[in-house]
C-alpha positions in Angstrom: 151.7 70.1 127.8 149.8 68.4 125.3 146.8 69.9 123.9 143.6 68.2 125.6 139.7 68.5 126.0 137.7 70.3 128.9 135.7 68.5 131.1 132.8 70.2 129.7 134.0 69.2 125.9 134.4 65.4 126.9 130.4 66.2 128.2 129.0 67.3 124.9 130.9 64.9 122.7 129.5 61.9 124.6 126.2 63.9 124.7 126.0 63.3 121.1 125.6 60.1 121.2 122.5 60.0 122.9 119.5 59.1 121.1 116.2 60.6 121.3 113.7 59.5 123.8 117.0 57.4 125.6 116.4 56.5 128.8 119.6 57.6 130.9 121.2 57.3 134.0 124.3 59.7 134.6 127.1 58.7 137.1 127.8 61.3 139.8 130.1 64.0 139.2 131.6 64.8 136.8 128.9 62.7 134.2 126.3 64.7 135.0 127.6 67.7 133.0 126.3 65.3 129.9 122.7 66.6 130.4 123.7 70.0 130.0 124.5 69.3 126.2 121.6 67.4 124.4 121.5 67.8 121.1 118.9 70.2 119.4 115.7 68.6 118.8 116.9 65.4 120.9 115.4 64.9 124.9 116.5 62.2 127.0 114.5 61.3 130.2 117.2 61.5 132.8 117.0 58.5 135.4 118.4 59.1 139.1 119.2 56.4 141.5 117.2 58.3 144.4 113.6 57.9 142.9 113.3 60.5 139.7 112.7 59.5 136.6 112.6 62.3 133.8 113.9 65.3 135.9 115.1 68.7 134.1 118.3 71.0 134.3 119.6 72.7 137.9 117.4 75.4 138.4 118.5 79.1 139.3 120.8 79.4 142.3 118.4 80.8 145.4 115.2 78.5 143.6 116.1 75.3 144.9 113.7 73.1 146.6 115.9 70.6 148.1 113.1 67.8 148.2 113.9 67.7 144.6 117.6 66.2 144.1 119.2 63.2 142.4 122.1 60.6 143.6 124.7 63.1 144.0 122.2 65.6 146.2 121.9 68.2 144.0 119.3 70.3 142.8 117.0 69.8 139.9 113.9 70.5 138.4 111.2 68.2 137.0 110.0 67.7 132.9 106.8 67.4 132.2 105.5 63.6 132.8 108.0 62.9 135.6 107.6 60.4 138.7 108.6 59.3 141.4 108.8 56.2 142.4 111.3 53.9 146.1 114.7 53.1 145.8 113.8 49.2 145.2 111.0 50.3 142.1 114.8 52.1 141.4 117.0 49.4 141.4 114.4 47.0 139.8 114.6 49.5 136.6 118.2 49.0 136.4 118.3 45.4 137.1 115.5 45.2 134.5 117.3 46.3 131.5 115.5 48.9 130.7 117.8 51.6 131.0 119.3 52.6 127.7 122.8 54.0 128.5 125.1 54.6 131.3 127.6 57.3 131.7 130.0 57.3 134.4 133.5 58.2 135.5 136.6 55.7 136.0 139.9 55.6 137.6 140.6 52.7 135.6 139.3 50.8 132.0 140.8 47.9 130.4 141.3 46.8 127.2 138.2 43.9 127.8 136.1 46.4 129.2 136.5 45.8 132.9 135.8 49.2 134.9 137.3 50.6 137.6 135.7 53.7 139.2 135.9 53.1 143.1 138.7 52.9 145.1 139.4 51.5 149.1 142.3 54.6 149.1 142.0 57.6 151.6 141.1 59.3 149.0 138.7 57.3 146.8 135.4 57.0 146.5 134.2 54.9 150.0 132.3 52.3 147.9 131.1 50.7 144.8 127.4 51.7 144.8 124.9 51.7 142.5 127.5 51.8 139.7 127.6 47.7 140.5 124.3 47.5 139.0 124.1 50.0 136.4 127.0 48.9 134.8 125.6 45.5 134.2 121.9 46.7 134.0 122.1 49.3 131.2 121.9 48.2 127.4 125.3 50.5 126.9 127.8 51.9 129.1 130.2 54.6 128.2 132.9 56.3 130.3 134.2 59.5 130.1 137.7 60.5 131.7 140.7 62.1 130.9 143.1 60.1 128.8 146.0 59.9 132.0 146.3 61.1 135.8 147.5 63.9 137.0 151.1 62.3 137.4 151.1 61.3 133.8 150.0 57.9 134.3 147.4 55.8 131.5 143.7 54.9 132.8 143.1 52.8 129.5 145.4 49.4 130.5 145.6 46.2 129.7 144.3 44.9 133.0 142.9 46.9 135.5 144.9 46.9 138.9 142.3 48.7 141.2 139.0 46.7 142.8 136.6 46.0 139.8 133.3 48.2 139.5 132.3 45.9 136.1 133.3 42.8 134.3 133.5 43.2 130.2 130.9 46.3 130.7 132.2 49.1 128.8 131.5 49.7 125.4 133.2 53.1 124.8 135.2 55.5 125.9 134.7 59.5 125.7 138.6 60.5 126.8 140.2 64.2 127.0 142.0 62.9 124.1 140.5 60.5 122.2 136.9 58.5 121.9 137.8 54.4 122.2 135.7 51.6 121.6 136.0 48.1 123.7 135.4 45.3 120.9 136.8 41.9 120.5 138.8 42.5 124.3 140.7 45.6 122.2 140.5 48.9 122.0 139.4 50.0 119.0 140.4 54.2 118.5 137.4 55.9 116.8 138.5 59.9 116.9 142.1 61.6 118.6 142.5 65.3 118.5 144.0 66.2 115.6 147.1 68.4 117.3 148.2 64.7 118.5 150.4 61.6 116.6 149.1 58.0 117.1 152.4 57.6 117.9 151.8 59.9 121.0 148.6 59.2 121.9 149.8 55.4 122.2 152.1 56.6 124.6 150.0 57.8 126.8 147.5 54.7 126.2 148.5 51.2 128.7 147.3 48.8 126.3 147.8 48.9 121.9 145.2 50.2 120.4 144.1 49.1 117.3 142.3 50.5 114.2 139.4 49.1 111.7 139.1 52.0 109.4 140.2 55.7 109.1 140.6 57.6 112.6 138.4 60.8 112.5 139.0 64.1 114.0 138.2 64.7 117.5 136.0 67.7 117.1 133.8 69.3 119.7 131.9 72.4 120.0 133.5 75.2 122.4 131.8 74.8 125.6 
């Protein structure tokens, strides 16, 4: 078995990438472990579909008030400074540009940065959402993933083959292996854990990826 990140690993390496004073919506599940790892001396005001706009971390289990919760109904707490506002004021934000960065989860990304992250399946995610809009809304949009399924199988293709959530919308790609960039319809590889080849990395990647400088060391902190 090849060597790969945690979940929460994949969270704080894309957490890094935040800027300061970023507005930010996270994608439900698994993204939302990204606001657990801001960066000392960095706060970005977290932007939920539902009507919050600069809530805080989950507070104690037993302390919830469960008027307070964002897209994916659970609990959290409010910064300083934070509002409330309808779901169309919401929407209008997104449609508006003025989120910063989007983080979400995918089934599927290809090569030209078309996202897949819904699925009609018994088992997928009933429907698109509000990822529709934030991934064409948001001034960035990064995914984060593990590199293949659980059968082995690549999520970074040429072309995706499940129902589009995005055209041409991702920009990069926070994997349990590697972080990719989308440029020029290619993926472009940034960082691979150093315990893994390029050779086998490619292997487990659907589409070539290609290289404009030195490949650094996937590092992250032990979460």
């Amino acid at each position: 078995m090849t060597e790969k990140l945690s979940n929460a690993q994949i969270a704080w390496r894309a957490a890094q990438d935040i800027a300061d004073g970023a507005y930010v919506n996270l994608g439900i599940g698994f993204p939302e472990m990204v606001a657990t790892f801001q960066p000392p001396g960095r706060q970005a005001i977290f932007h939920t579909e539902n009507g919050v706009l600069g809530f805080g971390e989950a507070p104690p289990q037993g302390e919830e008030d469960w008027d307070l919760i964002n897209a994916g109904k659970k609990a959290i707490t409010l910064k300083p400074g934070a509002s409330f506002f309808d779901h169309a004021d919401s929407f209008a934000m997104v449609r508006g540009g003025h989120l910063d960065v989007a983080i979400l989860g995918a089934y599927q990304v290809a090569e030209n940065g078309d996202l897949a992250n819904w699925s009609t399946g018994p088992k997928g995610v009933p429907a698109v959402g509000g990822a529709m809009d934030l991934v064409h809304g948001a001034k960035r949009v990064a995914v984060i993933t593990e590199h293949v399924t659980k059968d082995g199988t690549p999520k970074l293709l040429e072309r995706c083959s499940l129902p589009l959530t995005g055209v041409g919308c991702v920009t990069r790609i926070y994997t349990s292996l590697a972080v990719v960039d989308v440029e020029g319809g290619h993926f472009v590889l940034r960082e691979k854990l150093p315990s893994i080849s390029l050779e086998a990395l490619q292997a487990m990647t659907g589409a070539k990826l290609h290289f404009d400088g030195p490949v650094t060391d996937l590092i992250v902190a032990e979460v």
